[in-house]
C-alpha positions in Angstrom: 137.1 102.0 115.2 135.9 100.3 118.6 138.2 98.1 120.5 138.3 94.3 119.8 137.7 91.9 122.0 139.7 88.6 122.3 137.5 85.3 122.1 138.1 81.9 120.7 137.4 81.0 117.0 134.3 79.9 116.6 131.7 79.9 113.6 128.5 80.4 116.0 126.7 83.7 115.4 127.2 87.0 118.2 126.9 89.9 118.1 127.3 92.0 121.4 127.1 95.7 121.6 126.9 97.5 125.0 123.0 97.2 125.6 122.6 93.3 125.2 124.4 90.2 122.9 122.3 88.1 120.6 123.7 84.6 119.9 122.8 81.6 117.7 122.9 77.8 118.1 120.6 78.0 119.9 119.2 81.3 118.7 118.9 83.6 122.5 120.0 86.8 123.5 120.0 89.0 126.3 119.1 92.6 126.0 119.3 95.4 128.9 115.6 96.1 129.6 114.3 93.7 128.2 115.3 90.7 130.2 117.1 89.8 133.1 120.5 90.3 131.0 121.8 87.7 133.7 120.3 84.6 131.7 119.2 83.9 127.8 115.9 84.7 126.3 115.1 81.3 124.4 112.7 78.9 122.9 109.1 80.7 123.0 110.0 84.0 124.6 112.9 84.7 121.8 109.9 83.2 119.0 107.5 86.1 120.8 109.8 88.8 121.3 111.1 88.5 117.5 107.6 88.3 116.3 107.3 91.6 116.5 110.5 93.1 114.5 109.2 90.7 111.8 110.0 92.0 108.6 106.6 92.9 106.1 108.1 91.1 103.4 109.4 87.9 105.3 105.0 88.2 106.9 104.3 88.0 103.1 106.6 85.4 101.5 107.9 83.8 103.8 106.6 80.7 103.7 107.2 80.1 100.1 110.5 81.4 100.2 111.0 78.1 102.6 109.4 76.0 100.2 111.3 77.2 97.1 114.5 76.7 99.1 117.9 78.2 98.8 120.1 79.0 102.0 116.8 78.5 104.2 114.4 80.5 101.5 116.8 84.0 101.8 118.1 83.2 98.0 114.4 83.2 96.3 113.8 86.1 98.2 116.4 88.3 97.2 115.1 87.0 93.9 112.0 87.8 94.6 113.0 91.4 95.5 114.8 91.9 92.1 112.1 91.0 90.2 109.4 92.9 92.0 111.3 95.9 91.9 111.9 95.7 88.2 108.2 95.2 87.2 107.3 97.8 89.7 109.8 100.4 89.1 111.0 100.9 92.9 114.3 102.7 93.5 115.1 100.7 96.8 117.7 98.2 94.5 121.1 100.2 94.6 122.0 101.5 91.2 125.5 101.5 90.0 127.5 103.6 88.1 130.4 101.2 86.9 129.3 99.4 84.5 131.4 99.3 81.8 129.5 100.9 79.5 129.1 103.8 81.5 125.2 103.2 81.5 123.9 103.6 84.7 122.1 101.0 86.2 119.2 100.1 87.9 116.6 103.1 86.4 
């Protein structure tokens, strides 16, 4: 396990790794090569630079999942998910193998 490092309670995301620290409230982050990792990437730059890593399915609904509401649209979504994959057939839900019938899950 890696080694901890001490800093004040606080409820503001970060996550810092050894090639750059993203951190919300404002959302900003500094990454090694892709800034001057001496200052935040903010406001428009972080709205460009995240546009890229968009997710396909956020591109698709995600504008109605802010609509239909729900911890900022992510609760219809993972809704959405389910259902899709249950009319569909995908295998990308995780199956379990505890139920307590000992009927598996998810196929």
């Amino acid at each position: 396990m890696g080694r901890a490092v001490p800093r004040p309670y606080s409820r503001h995301n970060l996550i810092a790794g050894t090639k750059g620290v993203l951190a919300g409230f404002p959302n900003r982050f500094a990454i090694e090569g892709v800034n001057s990792f001496h200052e935040w990437t903010e406001g428009e730059a972080w709205e460009k630079f995240v546009a890229q890593y968009e997710h396909p399915l956020l591109k698709r609904i995600g504008e109605l999942a802010k609509k239909m509401g729900g911890h900022g649209g992510m609760d219809f979504i993972e809704l959405f998910r389910m259902v899709e994959c249950c009319r569909t057939g995908c295998r990308s839900i995780r199956t379990s193998t505890k139920a307590s019938s000992g009927r598996r899950w998810g196929r």
